[in-house]
N, C-alpha and C positions, 0 to 999 in steps of 0.2 A: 607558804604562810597565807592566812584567811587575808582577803580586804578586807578594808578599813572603811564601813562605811558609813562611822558617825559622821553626825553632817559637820560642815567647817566653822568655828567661832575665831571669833578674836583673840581669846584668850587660848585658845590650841595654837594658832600660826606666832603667839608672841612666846610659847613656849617652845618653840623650835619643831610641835609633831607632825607639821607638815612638808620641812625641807624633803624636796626631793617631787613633790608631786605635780604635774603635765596641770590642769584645772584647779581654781580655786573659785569658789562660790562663797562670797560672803553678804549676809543681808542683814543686818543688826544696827541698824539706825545712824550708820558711819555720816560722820556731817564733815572729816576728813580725812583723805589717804593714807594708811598706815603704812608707814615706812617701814616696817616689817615686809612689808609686801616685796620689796626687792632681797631679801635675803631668799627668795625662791628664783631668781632671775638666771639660776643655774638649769631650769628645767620649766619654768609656767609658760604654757602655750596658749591655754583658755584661761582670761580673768572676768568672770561675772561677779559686778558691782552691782545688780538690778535692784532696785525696790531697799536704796538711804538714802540721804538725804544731804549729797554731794553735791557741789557746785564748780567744784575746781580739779583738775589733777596734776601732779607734778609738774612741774619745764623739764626735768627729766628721765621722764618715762621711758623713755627709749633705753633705759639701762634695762630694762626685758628685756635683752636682746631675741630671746625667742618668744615674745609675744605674738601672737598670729589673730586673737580673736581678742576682744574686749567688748562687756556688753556695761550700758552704764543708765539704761532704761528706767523711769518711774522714780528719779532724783530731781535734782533743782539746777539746772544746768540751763543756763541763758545761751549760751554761748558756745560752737563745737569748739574744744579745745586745741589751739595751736599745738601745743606739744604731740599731736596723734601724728602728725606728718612727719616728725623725727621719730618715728617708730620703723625702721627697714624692711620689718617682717609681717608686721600687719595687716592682716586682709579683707578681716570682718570689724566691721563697727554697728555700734547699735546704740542708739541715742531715744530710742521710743519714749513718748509721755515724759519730757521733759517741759521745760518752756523755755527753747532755741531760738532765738530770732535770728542770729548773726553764724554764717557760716565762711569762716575766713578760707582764703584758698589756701595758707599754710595750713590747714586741719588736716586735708587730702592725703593719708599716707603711701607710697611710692607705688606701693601691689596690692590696692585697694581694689576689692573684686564683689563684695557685698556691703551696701549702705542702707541703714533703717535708723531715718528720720521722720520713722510718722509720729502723727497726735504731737504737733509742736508749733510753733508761731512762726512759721519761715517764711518772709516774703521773695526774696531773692536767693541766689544758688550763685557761685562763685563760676566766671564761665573757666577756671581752672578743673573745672569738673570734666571737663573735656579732652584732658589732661592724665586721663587713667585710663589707660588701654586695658587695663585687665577687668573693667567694670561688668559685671554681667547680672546683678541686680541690683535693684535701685525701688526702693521704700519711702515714698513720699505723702499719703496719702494723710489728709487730715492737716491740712495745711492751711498757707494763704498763699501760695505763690500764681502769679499774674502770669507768668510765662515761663518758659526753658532753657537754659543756653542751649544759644544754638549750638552752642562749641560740642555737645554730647550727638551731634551726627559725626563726630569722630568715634566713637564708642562702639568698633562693630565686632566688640563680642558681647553686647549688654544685651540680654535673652529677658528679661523679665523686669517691667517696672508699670510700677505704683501711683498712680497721680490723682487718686479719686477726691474726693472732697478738697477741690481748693477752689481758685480763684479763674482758673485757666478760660480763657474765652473761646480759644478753639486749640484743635490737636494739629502741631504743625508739619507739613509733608515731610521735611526732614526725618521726622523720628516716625511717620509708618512706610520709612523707606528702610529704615534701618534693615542690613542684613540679616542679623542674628535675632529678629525682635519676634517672639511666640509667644509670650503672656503678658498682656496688658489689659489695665483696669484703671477707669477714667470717670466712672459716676459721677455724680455730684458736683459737676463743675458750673456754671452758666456756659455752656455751649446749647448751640443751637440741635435739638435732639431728637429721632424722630419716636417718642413713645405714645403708644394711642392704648389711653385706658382698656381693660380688658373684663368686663362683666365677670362677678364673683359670689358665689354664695356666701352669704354670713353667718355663723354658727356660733348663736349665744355659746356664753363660758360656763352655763347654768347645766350647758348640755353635755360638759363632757368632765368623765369622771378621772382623775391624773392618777396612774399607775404606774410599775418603775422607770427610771432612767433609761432610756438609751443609749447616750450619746450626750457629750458637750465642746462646741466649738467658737472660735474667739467670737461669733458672731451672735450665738444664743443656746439653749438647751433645748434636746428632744427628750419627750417621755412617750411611754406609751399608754393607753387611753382608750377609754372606750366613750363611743359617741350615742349617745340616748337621740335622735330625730325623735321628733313625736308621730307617733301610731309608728315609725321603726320599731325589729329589733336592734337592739346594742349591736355595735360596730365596733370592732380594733381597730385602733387608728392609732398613727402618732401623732403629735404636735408638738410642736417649735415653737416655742415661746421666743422672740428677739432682743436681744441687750441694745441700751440705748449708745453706748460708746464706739468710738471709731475704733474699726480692727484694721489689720493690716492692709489689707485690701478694700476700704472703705465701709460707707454704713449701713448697717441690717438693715436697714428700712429700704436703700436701693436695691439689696438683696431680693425683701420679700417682691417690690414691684417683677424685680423681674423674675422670680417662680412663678406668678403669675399670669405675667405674659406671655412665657413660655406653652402654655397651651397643654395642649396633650398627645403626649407620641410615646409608642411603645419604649422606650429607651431613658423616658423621664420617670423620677414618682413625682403622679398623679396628685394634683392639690384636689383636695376635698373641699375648703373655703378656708375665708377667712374669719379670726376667731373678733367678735366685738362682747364688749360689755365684761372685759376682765377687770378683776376690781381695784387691782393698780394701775389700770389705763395701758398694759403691757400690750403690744402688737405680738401677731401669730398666726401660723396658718396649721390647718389639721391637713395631715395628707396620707397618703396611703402607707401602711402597714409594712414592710418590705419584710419576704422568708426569711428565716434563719440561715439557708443554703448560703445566701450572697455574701459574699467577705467583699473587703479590696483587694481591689488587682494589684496593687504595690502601696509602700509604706513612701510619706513625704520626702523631700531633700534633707542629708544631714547638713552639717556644716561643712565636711570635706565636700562634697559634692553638688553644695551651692544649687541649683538648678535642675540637677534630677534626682527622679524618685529611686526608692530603695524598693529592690526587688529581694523576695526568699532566696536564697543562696541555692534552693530546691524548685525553685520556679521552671515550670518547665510547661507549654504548650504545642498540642499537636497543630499541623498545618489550618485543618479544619476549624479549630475552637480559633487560634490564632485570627483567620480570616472571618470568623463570626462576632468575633469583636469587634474589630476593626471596622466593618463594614454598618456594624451596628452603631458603634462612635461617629463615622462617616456621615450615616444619617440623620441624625439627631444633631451634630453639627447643622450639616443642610437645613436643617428645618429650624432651628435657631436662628439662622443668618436670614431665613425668608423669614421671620418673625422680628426680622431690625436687632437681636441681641448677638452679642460678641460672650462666650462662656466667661474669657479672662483669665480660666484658670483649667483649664484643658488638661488632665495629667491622671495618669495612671491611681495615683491616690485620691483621687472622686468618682473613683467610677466602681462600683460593685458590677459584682459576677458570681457565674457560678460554673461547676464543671464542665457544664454545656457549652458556654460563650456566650448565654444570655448574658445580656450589661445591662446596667443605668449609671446614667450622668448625673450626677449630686454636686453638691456645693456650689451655687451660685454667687457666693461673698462677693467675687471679682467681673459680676455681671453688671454691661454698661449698654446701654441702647445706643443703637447706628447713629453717626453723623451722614453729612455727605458725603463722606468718606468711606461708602459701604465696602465697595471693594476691595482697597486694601484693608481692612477692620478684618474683611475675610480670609485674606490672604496670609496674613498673619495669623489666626489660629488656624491657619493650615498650615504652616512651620510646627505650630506647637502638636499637631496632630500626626502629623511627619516624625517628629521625635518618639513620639509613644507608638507609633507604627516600626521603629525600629527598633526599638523595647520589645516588642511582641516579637520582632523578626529572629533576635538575639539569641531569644529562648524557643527557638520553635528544634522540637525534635526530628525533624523530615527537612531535608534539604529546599530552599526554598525556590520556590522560579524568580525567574529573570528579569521577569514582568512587574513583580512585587518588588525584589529590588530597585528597580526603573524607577516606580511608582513612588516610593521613600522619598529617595533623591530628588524626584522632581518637586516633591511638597518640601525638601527643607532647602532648595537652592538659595541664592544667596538674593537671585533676581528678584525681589518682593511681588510684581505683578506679574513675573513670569510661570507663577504657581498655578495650580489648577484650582478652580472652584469645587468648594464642599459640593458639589451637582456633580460633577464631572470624577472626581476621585469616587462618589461613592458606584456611580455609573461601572467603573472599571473596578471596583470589587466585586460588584454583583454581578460581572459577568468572569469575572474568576472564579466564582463561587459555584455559578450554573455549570462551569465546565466537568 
C-alpha cells in the first residue's frame, strides 16, 4: 500500500484516519490540546505541536505512554509544563520561541536526553536538572539566565550545550571539566573576552548583482553573485546575507564577527568583505565561490541519534583521503584556537570535501571568542574532533594503524586537560602522513 503523505489536519485525526500512526505533526492555530490526540496513544512516539498557539498541556499526558519526542516551539507557553516529568518515555523536548520564564523541576521527564529552550525568558534552571543522567544536549541560548547549576557537573554524558546569548558572567570550571563536553557555544554573554577587531574590506550592495540561491540556514541566506569592484572584471562570489533572530546556537552577528576573525587558511572560505549600504540595513559578508565538487562529509544528527552526524550508508574512505581530512580539520582547528576562536560546532556536517580529502570548515553559528579559559575551550573541541576522527576511522577501507587508534582515544578521553593540543594532534598526523 502507497504512504500516506497528506499532511496532518484536525479534522483527519478527529476522523479517525490517523489511528495507528508513530508522528503526528499538527500546526493549525491550536490554542488547545485536542483530546483526540490520545486515541493515537496506542502507537505516537513523535508529537509536534510547533508554530499554535498553545499555552497549556494536559496533567495527563503521560497516557502517551509511548511518547518519546514532543516539540511545542513558536506557541505561548510561560511556563515548562509539569506534566512532562510524568511522561516515562520521553526524551526529546523542545520548547523554542516560547515566552518561558519558570522552569519547574517537576517538568524534567525521567530519560530526558535532549532539551531546547532557546529564544525564551529564563532566568533560573531548576538545579533538579542535574538530576538527568541521560542529558547529552542542552539548548539554551537566547536567554537571561545569570548562572548554571552547578548540579549539571553531575551530567557526564552531556556532549553539547547552548548558552550563547544570556546573562552568564563567566564560564564555570565545572562544566569545561565535564567529561563528555565537545560542543559548546557561549557568544554573547558579558564575559570577559579576548576578541581584537580584525581589519575588513567593505563592498558597497551597489556592487553586487544577487543571482540564485544556494543555500539557507537558521542563521541567514547564501546566494550566488557576482561582484562588479570598479575598474575589476565581475567576480563569482556568494554572499550571506544574516537574519536578525536568535538561532539555536546563538546570534548571526556573533557568527559574522567570528568569520571574520578567523582570517585566512586553506581549510576556511576565504571572506571577501563585508557587505555596507544594504537598503534594509541587513548585515553580510561576500565570500569566496566554493566548486561544485565539494559536498558534505555527513548529514546533521537525527533525533534517534541526538549528537552525531549521519553518514551515507555508502560512505566509504581510503586510509589516505581519511588522514587528509583529518589532518586538514586538525589544522584549521590549530589556527582557530591561535586566533582566540572555539568552532562550537566541529562535525562532519560543516565541513565540505571532495574526493581527494580536500576540506573546509563552514558554519560558524556556534563560534565564541577565548576566555581565560583558553586551554580547556581547546581541549574540548578536541573531544569534538576526536569524535569525527573516529567517524572517518569507521569508514576507512584499509585497515587502520595503531597509532591513529591511539591518537582517537587520546582526543576523546574522559581527562579534559589530559587531551592533546589542536598543535600536537596535527604534528602527529602530519608525520603519519610523510610516512
Amino acid at each position: 500500500m502507497a504512504a500516506d503523505n497528506r499532511p496532518h489536519t484536525l479534522a483527519r485525526l478527529r476522523a479517525g484516519e490517523l489511528k495507528g500512526i508513530q508522528r503526528l505533526d499538527l500546526s493549525c492555530g491550536l490554542s488547545e490540546f485536542p483530546t483526540e490526540i490520545f486515541d493515537l496513544a496506542d502507537s505516537l512516539e513523535v508529537l509536534n505541536l510547533t508554530g499554535n498557539a498553545l499555552s497549556h498541556l494536559p496533567d495527563d499526558l503521560h497516557r502517551l505512554t509511548h511518547l518519546r519526542v514532543l516539540f511545542c516551539s513558536e506557541n505561548r507557553f510561560t511556563e515548562l509544563p509539569a506534566c512532562l516529568g510524568q511522561c516515562s518515555q520521553l526524551q526529546i523536548v523542545g520548547f523554542k520561541a516560547n515566552q518561558i520564564q519558570q522552569v519547574p523541576a517537576a517538568a524534567l521527564p525521567p530519560r530526558l536526553r535532549w532539551l531546547i529552550l532557546t529564544d525564551n525568558c529564563i532566568d533560573v534552571l531548576p538545579d533538579a536538572l542535574g538530576d538527568c543522567p541521560a542529558l547529552q544536549k542542552l539548548m539554551l541560548a537566547g536567554n537571561r539566565l545569570r548562572q548554571l547549576p552547578a548540579s549539571l557537573a553531575r551530567c557526564h554524558q552531556l556532549e553539547l550545550i547552548r548558552i550563547a546569548a544570556n546573562q552568564l558572567q563567566e564560564l564555570p570550571d565545572w562544566l569545561l571539566h565535564l567529561p563528555a563536553l565537545a560542543w559548546l557555544a557561549y557568544a554573547g554573554n558579558p564575559l570577559a573576552t579576548h576578541h581584537v577587531g580584525v581589519a575588513i574590506r567593505e563592498i558597497p550592495w551597489a556592487q553586487l548583482q544577487l543571482q540564485q540561491q544556494l543555500g539557507e540556514g537558521a542563521s541567514g541566506v547564501i546566494q550566488q553573485a557576482l561582484w562588479q569592484a570598479p575598474e575589476q572584471p565581475p567576480m563569482p562570489v556568494a554572499v550571506k546575507l544574516y537574519k536578525g533572530s536568535i538561532t539555536s546556537d546563538g546570534s548571526p552577528l556573533n557568527e559574522m564577527a567570528a568569520c571574520i576573525a578567523a582570517g585566512v587558511h586553506p581549510q576556511l572560505i576565504e571572506v571577501q568583505g563585508q557587505i555596507i549600504e544594504h537598503p534594509l540595513s541587513s548585515s553580510g559578508l561576500v565570500m569566496q565561490l566554493i566548486a561544485p565538487r565539494f559536498v558534505n562529509l555527513a548529514g546533521p544528527p537525527s533525533l534517534d541519534s541526538c549528537t552525531r552526524d549521519i553518514y551515507s550508508a555508502t560512505a566509504r574512505f581510503s586510509l589516505d583521503v581519511a588522514l587528509r581530512v583529518a589532518q586538514g580539520i586538525a589544522s584549521v582547528a590549530e589556527h582557530l584556537h591561535a586566533c582566540g576562536i572555539s568552532h562550537g560546532d566541529l562535525y562532519g556536517h560543516n565541513i565540505l570535501w571532495d574526493a581527494q580529502g580536500t576540506c573546509l570548515l563552514g558554519d560558524f553559528g556556534a563560534a565564541s571568542f577565548h576566555t581565560d579559559q583558553a586551554p580547556a575551550l581547546e581541549r574540548i573541541e578536541v573531544r569534538a574532533f576526536g569524535i569525527l576522527l573516529g567517524e572517518l576511522l569507521a569508514r576507512c577501507e584499509a585497515t587502520v594503524p595503531a597509532e591513529l587508534t591511539a591518537l582517537q582515544g587520546h582526543c576523546t578521553q574522559a581527562e579534559v586537560m589530559a587531551r592533546p593540543s589542536f598543535t600536537q594532534v596535527s604534528q602527529q598526523l602530519s608525520a603519519m602522513r610523510s610516512h
